[in-house]
MDTraj code that builds the backbone (N, CA, C; nanometers):
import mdtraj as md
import numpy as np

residues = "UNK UNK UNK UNK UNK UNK UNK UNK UNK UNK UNK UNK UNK UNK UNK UNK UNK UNK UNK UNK UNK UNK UNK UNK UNK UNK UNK UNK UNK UNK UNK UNK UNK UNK UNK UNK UNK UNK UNK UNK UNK UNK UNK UNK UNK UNK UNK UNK UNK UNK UNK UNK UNK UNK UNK UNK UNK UNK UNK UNK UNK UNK UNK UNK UNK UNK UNK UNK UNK UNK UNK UNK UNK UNK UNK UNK UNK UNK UNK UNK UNK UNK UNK UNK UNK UNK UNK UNK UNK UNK UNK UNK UNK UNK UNK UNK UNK UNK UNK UNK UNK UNK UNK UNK UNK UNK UNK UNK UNK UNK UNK UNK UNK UNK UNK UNK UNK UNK UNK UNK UNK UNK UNK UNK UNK UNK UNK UNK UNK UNK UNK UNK UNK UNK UNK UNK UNK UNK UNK UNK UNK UNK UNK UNK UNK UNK UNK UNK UNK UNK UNK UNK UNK UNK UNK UNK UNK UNK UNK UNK UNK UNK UNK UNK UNK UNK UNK UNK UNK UNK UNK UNK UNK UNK UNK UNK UNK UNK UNK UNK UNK UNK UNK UNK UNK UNK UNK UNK UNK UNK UNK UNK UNK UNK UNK UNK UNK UNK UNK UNK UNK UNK UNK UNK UNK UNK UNK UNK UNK UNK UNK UNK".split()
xyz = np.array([
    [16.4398, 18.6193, 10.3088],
    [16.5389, 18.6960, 10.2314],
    [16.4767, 18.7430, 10.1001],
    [16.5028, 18.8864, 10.0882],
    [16.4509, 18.9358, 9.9248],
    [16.5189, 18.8547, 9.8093],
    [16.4243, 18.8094, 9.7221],
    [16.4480, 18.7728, 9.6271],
    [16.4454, 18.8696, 9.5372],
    [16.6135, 18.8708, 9.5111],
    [16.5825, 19.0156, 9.3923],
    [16.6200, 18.9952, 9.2179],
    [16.6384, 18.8534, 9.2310],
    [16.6216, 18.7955, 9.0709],
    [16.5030, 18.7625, 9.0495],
    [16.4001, 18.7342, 9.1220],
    [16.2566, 18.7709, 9.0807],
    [16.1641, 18.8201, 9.0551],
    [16.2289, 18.9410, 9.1294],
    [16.1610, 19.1094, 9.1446],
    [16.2441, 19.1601, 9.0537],
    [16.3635, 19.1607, 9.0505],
    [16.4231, 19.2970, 8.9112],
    [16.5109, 19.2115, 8.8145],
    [16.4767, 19.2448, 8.6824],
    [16.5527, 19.2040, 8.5877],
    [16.7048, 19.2228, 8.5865],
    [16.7672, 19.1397, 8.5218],
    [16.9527, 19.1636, 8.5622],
    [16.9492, 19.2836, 8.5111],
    [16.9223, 19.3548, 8.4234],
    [16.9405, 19.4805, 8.3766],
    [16.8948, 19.6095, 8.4924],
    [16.8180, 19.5971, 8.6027],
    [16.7472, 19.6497, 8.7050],
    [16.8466, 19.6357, 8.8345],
    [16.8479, 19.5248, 8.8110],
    [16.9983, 19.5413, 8.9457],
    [17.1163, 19.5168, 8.8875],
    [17.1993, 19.5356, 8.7884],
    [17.3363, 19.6175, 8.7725],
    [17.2949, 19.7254, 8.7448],
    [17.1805, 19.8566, 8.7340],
    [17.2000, 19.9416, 8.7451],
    [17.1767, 20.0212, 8.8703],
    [17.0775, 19.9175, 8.9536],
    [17.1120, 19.9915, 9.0431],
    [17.2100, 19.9803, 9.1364],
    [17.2820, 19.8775, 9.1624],
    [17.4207, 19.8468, 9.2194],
    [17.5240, 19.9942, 9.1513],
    [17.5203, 19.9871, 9.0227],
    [17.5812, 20.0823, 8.9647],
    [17.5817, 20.2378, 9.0510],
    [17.4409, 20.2499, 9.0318],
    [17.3861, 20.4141, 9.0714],
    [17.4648, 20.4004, 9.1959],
    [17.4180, 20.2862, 9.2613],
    [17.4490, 20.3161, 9.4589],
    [17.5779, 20.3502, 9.4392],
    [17.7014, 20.2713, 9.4044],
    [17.8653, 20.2993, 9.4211],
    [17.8916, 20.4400, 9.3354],
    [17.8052, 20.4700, 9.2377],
    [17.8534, 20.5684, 9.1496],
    [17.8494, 20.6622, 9.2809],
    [17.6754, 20.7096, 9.3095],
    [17.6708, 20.8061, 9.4311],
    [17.7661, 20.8303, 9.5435],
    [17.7435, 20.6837, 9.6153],
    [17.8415, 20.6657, 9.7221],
    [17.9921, 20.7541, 9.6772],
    [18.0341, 20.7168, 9.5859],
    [18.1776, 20.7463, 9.5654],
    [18.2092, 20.8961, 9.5499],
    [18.1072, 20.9620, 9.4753],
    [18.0811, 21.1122, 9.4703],
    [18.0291, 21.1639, 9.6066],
    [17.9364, 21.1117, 9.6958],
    [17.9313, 21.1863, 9.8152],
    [18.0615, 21.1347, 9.9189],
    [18.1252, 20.9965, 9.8960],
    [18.2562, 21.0589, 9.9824],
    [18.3355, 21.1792, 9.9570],
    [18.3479, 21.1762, 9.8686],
    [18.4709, 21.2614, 9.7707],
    [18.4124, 21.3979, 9.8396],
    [18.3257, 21.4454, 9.7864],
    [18.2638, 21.5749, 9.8345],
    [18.2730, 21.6059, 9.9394],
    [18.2394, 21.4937, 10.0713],
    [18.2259, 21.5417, 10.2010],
    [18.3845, 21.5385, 10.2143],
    [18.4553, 21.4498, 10.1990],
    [18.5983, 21.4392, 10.2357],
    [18.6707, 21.5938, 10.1942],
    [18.6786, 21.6483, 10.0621],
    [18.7035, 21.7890, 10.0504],
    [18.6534, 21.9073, 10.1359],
    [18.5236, 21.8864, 10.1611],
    [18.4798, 22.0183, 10.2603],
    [18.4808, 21.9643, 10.4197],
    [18.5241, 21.8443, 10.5080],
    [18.5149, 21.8524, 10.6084],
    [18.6529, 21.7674, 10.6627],
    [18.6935, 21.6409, 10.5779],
    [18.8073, 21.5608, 10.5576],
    [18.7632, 21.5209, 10.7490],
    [18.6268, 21.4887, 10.7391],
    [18.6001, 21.3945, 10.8874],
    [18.5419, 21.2657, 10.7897],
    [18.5886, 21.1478, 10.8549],
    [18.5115, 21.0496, 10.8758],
    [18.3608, 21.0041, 10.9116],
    [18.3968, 21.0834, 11.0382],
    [18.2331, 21.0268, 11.0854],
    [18.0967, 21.1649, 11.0396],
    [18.1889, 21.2341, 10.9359],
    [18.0660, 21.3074, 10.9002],
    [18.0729, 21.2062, 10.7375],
    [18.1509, 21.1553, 10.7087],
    [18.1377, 21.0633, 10.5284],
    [18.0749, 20.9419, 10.5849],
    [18.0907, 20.8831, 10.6997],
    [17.9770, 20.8056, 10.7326],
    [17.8467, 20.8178, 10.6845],
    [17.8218, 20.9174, 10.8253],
    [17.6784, 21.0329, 10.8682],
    [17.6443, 21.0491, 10.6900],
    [17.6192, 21.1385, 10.6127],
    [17.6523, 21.1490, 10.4952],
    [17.6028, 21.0693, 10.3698],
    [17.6936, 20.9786, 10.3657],
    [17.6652, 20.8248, 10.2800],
    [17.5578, 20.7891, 10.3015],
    [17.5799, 20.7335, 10.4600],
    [17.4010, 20.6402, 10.4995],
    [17.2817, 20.7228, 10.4416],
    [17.2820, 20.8475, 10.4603],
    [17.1970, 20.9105, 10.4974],
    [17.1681, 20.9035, 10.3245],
    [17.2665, 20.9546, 10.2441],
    [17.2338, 20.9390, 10.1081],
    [17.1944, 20.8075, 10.0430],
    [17.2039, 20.7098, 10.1259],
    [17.1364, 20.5695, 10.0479],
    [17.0227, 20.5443, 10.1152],
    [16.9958, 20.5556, 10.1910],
    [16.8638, 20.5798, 10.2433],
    [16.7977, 20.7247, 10.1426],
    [16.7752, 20.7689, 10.1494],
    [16.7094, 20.9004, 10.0581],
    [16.7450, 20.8166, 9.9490],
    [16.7811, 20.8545, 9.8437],
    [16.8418, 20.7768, 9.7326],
    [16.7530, 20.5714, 9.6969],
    [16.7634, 20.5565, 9.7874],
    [16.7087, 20.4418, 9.7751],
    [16.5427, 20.4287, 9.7565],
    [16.4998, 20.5438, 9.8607],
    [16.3366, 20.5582, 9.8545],
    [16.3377, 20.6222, 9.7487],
    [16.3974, 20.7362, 9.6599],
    [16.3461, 20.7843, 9.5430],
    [16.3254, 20.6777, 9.4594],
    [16.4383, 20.5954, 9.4659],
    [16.4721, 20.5024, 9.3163],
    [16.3691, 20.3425, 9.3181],
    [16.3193, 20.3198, 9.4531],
    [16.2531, 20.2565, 9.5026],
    [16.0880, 20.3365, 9.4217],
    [16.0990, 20.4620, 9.4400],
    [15.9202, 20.5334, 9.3330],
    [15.9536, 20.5456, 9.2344],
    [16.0717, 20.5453, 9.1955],
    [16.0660, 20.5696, 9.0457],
    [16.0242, 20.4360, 8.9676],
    [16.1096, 20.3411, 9.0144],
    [16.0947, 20.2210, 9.0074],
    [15.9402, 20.1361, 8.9639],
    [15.8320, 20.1561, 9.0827],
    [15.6890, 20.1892, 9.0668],
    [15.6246, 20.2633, 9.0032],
    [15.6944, 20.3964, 8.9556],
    [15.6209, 20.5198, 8.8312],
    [15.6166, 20.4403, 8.7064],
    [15.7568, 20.4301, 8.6946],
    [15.8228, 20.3880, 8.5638],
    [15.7345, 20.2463, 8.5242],
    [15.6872, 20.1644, 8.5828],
    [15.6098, 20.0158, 8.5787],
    [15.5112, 20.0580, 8.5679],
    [15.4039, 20.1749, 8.6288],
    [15.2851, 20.1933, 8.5528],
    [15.3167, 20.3114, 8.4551],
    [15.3398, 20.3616, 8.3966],
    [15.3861, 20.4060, 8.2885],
    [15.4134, 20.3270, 8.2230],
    [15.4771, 20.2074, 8.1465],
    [15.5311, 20.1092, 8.0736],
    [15.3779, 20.0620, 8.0816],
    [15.3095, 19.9879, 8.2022],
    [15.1725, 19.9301, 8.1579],
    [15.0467, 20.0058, 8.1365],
    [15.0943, 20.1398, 8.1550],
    [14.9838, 20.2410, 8.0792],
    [15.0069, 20.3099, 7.9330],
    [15.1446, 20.2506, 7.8522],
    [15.1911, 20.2697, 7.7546],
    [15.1271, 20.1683, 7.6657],
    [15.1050, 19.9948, 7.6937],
    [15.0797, 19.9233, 7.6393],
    [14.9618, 19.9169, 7.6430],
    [14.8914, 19.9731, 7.7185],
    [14.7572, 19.9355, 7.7396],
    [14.6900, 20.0287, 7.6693],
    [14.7633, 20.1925, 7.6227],
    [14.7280, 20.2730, 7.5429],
    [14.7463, 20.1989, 7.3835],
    [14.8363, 20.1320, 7.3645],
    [14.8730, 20.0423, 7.2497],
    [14.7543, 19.9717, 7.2046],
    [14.7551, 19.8730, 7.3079],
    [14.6268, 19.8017, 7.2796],
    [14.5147, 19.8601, 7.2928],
    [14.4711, 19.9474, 7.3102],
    [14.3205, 20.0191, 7.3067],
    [14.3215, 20.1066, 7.1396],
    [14.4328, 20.1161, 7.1115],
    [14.4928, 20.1651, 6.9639],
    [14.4616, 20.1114, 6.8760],
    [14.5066, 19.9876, 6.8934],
    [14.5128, 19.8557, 6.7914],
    [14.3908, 19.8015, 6.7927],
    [14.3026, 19.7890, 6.8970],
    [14.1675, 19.7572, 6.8689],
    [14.0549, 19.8469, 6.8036],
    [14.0853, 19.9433, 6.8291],
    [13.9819, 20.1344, 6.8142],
    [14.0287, 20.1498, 6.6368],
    [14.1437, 20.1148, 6.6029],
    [14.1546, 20.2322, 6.5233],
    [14.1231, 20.1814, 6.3499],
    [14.0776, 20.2804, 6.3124],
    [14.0254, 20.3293, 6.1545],
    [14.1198, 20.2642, 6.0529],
    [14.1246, 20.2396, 5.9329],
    [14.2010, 20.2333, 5.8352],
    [14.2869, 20.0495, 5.8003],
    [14.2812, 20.0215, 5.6902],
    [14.3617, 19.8999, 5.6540],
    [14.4643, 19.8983, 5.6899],
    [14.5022, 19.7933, 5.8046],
    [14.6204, 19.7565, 5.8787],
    [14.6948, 19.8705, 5.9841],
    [14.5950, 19.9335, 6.0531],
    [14.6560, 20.0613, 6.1084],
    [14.6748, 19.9091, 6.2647],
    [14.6019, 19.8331, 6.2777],
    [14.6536, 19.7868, 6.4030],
    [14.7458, 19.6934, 6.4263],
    [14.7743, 19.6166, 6.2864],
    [14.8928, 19.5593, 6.2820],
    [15.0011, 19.6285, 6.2810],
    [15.0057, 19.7406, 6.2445],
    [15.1014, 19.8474, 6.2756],
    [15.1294, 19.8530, 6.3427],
    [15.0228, 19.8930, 6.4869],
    [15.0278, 19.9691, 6.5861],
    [15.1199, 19.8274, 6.6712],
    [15.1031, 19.7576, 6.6524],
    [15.1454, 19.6089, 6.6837],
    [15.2806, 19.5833, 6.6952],
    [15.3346, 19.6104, 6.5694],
    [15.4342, 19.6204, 6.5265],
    [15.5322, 19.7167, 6.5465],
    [15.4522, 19.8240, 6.5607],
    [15.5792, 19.9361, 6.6397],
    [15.5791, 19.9028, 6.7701],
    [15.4729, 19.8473, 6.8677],
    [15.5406, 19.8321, 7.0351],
    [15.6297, 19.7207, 7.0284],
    [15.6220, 19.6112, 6.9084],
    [15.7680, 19.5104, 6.8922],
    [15.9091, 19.5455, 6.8585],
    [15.8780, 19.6447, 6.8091],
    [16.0334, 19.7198, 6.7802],
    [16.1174, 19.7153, 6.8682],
    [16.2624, 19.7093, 6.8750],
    [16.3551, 19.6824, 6.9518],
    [16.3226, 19.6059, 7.0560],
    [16.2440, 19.4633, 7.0300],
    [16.2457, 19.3384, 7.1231],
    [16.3441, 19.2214, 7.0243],
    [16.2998, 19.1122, 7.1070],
    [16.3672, 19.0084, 7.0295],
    [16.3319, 18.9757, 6.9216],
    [16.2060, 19.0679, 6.8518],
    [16.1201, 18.9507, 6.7442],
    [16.1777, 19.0983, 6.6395],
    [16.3261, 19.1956, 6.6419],
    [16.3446, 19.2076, 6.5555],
    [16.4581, 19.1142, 6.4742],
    [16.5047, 19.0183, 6.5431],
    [16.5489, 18.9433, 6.5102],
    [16.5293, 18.8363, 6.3895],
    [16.3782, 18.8764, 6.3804],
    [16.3085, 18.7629, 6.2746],
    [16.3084, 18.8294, 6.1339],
    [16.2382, 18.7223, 6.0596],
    [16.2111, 18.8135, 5.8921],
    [16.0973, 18.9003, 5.9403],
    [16.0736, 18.9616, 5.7881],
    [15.9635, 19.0335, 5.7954],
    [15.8227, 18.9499, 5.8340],
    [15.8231, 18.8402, 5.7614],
    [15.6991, 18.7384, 5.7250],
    [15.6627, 18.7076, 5.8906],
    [15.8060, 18.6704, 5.9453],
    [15.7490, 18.5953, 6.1012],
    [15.7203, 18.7569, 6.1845],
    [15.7611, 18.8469, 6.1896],
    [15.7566, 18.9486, 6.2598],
    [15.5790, 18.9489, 6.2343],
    [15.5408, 18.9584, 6.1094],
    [15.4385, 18.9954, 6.0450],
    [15.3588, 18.8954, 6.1436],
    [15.3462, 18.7872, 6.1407],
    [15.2867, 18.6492, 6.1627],
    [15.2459, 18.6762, 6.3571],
    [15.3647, 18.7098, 6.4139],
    [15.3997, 18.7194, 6.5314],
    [15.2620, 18.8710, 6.5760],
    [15.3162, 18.9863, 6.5396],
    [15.1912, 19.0476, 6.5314],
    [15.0359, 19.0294, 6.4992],
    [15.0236, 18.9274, 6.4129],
    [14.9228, 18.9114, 6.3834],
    [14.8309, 18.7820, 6.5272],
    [14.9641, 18.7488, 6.5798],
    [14.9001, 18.6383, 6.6723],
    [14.8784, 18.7399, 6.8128],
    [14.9356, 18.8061, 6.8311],
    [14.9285, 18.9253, 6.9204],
    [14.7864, 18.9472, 6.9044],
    [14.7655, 19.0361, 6.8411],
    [14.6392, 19.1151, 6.8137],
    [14.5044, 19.0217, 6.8176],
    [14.5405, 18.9093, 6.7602],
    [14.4242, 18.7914, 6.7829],
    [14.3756, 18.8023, 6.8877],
    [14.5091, 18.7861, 7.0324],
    [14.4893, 18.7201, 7.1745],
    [14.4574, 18.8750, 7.2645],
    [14.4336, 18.9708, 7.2106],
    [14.5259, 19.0758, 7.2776],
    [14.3763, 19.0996, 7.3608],
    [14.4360, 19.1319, 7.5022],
    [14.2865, 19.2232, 7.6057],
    [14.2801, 19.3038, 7.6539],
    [14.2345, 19.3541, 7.7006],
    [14.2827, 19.4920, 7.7981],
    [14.3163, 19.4916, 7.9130],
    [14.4539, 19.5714, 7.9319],
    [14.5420, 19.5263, 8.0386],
    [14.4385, 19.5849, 8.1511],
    [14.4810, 19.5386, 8.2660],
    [14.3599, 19.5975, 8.3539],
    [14.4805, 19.6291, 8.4888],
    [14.4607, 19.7242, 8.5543],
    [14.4847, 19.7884, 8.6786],
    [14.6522, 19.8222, 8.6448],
    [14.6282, 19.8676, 8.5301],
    [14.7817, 19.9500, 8.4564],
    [14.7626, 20.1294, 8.5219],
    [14.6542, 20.1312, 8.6057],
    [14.7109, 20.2840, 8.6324],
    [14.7104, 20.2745, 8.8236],
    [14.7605, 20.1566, 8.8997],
    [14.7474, 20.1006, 9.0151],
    [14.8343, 20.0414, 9.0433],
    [14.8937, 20.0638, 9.1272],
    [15.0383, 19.9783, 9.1794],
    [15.0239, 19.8667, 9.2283],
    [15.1044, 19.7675, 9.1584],
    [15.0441, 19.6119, 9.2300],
    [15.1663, 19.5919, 9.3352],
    [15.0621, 19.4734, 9.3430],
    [15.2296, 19.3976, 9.4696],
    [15.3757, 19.3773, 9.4190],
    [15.3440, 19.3307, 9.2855],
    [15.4678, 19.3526, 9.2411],
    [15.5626, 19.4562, 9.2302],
    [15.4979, 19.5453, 9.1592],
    [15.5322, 19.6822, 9.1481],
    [15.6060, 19.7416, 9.3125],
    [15.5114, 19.7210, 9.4659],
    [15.6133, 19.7614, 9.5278],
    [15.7240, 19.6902, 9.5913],
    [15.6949, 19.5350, 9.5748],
    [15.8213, 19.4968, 9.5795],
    [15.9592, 19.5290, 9.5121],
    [15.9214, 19.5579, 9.4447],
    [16.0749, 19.5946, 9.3009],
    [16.0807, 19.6720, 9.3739],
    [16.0218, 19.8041, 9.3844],
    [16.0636, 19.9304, 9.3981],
    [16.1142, 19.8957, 9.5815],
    [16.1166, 19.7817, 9.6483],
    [16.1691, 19.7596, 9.7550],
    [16.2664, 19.7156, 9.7604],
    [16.3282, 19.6094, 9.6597],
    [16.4101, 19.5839, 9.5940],
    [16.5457, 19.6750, 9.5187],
    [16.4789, 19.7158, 9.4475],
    [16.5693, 19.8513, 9.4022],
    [16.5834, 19.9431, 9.4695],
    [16.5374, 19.9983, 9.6054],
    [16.6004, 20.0676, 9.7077],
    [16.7309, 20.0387, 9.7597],
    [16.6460, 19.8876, 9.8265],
    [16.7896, 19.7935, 9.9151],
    [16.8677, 19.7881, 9.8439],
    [16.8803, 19.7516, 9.6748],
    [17.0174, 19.7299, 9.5923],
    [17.0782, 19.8281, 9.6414],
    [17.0520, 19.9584, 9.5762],
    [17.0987, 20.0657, 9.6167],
    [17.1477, 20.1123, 9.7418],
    [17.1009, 20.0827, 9.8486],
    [17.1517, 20.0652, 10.0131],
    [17.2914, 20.0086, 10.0588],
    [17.2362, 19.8418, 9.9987],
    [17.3291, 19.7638, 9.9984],
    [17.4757, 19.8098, 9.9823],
    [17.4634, 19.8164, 9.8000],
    [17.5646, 19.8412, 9.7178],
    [17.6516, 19.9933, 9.8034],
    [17.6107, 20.0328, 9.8414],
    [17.6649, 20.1856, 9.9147],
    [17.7314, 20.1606, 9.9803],
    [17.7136, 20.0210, 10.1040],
    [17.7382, 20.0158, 10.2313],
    [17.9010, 20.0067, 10.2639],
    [17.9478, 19.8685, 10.1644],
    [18.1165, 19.8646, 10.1403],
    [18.2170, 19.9386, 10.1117],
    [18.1641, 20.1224, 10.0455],
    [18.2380, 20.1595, 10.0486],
    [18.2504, 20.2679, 10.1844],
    [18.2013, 20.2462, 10.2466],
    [18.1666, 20.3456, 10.4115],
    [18.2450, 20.2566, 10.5192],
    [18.2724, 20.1419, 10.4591],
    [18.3579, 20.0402, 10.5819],
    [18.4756, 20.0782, 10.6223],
    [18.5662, 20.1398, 10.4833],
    [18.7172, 20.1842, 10.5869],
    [18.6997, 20.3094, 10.6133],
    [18.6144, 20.3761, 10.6555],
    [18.6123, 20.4625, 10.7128],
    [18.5702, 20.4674, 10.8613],
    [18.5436, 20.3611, 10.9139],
    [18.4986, 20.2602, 10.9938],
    [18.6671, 20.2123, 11.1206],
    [18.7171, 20.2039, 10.9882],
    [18.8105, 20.0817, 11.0712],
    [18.9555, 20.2007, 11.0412],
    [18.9897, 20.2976, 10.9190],
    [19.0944, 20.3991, 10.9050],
    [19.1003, 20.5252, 10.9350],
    [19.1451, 20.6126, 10.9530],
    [19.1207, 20.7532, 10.9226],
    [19.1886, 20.8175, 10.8086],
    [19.1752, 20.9254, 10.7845],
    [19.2381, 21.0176, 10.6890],
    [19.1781, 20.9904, 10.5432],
    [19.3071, 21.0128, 10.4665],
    [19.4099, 20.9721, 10.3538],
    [19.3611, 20.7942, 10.2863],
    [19.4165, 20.7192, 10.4201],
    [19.3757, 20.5924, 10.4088],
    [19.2553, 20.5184, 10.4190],
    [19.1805, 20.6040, 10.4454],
    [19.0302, 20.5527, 10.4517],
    [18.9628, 20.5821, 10.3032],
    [18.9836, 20.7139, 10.2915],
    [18.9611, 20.7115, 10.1378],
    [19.0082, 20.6122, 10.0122],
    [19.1612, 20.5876, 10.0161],
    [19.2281, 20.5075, 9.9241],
    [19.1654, 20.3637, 9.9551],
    [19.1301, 20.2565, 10.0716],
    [19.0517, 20.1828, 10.0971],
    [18.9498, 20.1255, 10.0064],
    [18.8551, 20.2451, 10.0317],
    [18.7343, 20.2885, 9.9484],
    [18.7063, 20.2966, 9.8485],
    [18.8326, 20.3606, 9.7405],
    [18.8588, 20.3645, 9.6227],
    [18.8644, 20.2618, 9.5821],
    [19.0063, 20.1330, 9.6389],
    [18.9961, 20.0417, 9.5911],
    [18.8938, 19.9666, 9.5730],
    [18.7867, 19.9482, 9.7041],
    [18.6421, 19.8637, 9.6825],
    [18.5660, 19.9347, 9.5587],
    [18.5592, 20.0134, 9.5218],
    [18.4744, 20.0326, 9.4546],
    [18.5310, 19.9500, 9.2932],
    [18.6425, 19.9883, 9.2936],
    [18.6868, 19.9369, 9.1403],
    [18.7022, 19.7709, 9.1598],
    [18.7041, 19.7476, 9.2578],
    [18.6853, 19.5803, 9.2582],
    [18.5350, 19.5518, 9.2243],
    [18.4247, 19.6209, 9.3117],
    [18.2897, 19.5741, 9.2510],
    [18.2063, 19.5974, 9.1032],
    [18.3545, 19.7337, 9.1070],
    [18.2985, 19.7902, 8.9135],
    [18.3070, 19.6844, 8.8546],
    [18.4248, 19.6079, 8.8747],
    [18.4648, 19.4891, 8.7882],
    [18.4006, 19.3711, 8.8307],
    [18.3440, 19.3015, 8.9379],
    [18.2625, 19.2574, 8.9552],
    [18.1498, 19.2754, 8.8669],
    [18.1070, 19.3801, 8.8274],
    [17.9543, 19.4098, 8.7778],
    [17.9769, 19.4263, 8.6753],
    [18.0875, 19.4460, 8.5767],
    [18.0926, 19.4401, 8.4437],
    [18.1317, 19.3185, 8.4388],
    [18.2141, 19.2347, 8.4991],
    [18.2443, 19.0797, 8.4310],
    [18.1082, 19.0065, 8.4354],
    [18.0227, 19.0037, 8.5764],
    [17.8643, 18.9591, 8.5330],
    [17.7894, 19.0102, 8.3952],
    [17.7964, 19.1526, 8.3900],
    [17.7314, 19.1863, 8.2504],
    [17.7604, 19.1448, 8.1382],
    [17.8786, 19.1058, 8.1376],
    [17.9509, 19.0650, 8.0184],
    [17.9343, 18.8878, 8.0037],
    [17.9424, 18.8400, 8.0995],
    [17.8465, 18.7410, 8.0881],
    [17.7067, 18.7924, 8.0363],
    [17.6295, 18.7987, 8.0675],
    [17.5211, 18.7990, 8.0613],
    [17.4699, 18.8466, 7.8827],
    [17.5232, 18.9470, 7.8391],
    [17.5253, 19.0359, 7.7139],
    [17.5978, 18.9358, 7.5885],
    [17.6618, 18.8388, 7.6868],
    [17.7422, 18.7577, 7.5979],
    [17.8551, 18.8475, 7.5162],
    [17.9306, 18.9160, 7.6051],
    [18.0722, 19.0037, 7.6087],
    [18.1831, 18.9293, 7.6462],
    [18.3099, 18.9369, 7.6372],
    [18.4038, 18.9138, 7.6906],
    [18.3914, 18.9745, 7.8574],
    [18.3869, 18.8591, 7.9707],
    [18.4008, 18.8816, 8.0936],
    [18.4866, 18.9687, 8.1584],
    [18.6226, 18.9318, 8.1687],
    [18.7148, 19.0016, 8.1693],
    [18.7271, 19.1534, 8.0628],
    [18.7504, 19.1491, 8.0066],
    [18.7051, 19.2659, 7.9272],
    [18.6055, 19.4180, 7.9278],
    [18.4793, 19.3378, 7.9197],
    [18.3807, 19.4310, 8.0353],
    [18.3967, 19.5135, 8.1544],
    [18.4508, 19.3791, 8.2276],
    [18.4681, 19.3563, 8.4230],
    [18.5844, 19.5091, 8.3631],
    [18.6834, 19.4970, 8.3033],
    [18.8063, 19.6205, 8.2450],
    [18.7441, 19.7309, 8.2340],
    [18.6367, 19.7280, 8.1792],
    [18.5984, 19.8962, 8.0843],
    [18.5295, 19.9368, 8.2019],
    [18.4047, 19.8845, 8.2874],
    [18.3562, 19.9060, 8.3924],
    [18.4306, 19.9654, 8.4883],
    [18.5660, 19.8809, 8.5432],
    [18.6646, 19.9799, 8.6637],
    [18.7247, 20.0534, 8.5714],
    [18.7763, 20.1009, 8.4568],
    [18.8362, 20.2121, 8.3941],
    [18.7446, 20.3105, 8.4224],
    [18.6145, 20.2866, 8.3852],
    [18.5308, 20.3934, 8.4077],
    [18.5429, 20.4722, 8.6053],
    [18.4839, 20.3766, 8.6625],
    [18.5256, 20.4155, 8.7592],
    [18.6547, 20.4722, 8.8115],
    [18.7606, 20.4064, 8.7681],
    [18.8973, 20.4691, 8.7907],
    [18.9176, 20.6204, 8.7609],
    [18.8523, 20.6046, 8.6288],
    [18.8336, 20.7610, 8.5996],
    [18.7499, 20.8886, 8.6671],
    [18.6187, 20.8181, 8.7335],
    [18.5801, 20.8752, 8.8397],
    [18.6564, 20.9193, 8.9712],
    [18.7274, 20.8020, 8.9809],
    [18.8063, 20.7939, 9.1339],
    [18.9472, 20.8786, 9.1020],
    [19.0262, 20.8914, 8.9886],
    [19.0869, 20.9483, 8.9658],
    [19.0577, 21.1007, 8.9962],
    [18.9136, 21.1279, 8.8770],
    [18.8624, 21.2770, 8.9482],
    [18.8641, 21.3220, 9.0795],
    [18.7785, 21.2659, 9.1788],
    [18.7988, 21.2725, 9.3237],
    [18.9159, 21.3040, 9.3811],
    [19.0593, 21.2168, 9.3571],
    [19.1553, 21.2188, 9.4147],
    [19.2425, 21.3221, 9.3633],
    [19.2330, 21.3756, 9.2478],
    [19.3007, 21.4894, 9.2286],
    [19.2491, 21.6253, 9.2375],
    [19.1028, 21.6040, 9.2958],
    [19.0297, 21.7805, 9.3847],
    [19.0855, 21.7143, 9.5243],
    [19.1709, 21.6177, 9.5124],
    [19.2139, 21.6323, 9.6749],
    [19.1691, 21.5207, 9.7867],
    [19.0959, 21.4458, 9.7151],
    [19.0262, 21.3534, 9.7883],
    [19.1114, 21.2143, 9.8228],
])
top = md.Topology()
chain = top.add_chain()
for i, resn in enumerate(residues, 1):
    res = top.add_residue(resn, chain, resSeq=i)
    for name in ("N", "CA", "C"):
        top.add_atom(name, md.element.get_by_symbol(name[0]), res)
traj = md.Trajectory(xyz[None], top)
């Protein structure tokens, strides 16, 4: 079984859970207005999480060597470059918006300075590792996955009622995925899990009043 808390950060899979239902919910809606068949919002869906999944699955892998060809440009910076304290700098700006802005100046300072001590050159930052395509295997299937529940009552209803079904799953997992985030962010659970299906509601609202 994929392990996908090892391969993608919680921030990596609630978004892509996110993307999949967001999509999903916009290609029912769409197909349901121009054909109002079922087994073409099936046909349709799958077909869009599959596609959809392999993009987000390379982006996934771009985006990871890019990030380690960003740092590795950093550190070739910080070692190369000219001038009093240009590499503690350089140090110091790739720490920006991590946890160590949390600190004073002195430890931020301190913290950079232990960086740059240890620092090497990243190596095979322009090469996709194993890791790299696992995630991006990972973040496909999220995306797959997450699609699949709302294609079920269309499965088992027709019409009208297959759609409304559908609707409802989705705002149950919105809220699902914001009450986890909200854990996680250290938010109010409930609360979150709220703003998350509002959002969606408001999506699903759109849909249902072009008719869907």
């Amino acid at each position: 079984m994929m392990k996908f808390r090892s391969l993608l950060s919680p921030s990596d899979r609630h978004s892509e859970i996110l993307f999949g239902l967001i999509m999903v919910l916009a290609i029912t809606g769409t197909v349901w207005l121009e054909t109002g068949s079922a087994k073409a919002i099936i046909s349709a869906g799958i077909g869009a999480c599959v596609a959809w999944g392999i993009v987000d699955g390379i982006i996934y892998v771009y985006s990871n060597l890019l990030e380690r060809g960003r740092i590795a440009l950093a550190a070739q910076e910080a070692s190369t470059c000219m001038g009093e304290g240009c590499d503690i700098r350089t140090i110091k700006e790739e720490l920006e918006g991590t946890i160590v802005d949390t600190l004073g100046e002195r430890e931020r300072h301190e913290v950079a300075q232990h960086i740059l001590i240890r620092l090497r050159p990243i190596e095979n930052h322009t090469r996709a590792t194993r890791d790299d395509i696992l995630g991006g295997i990972a973040a496909g299937t999220l995306v797959f996955i997450s699609g699949m529940p709302l294609l079920l009552p269309f499965l088992l209803f027709d019409g009208i009622l297959a759609m409304r079904f559908s609707s409802v799953i989705v705002l149950i997992m919105l809220f699902a995925i914001g009450y986890r985030w909200g854990g996680y962010v250290g938010r109010n659970k409930f609360h979150t899990g709220a703003v998350m299906m509002g959002v969606g509601a408001v999506i699903t609202g759109v849909v249902i009043a072009l008719g869907g």
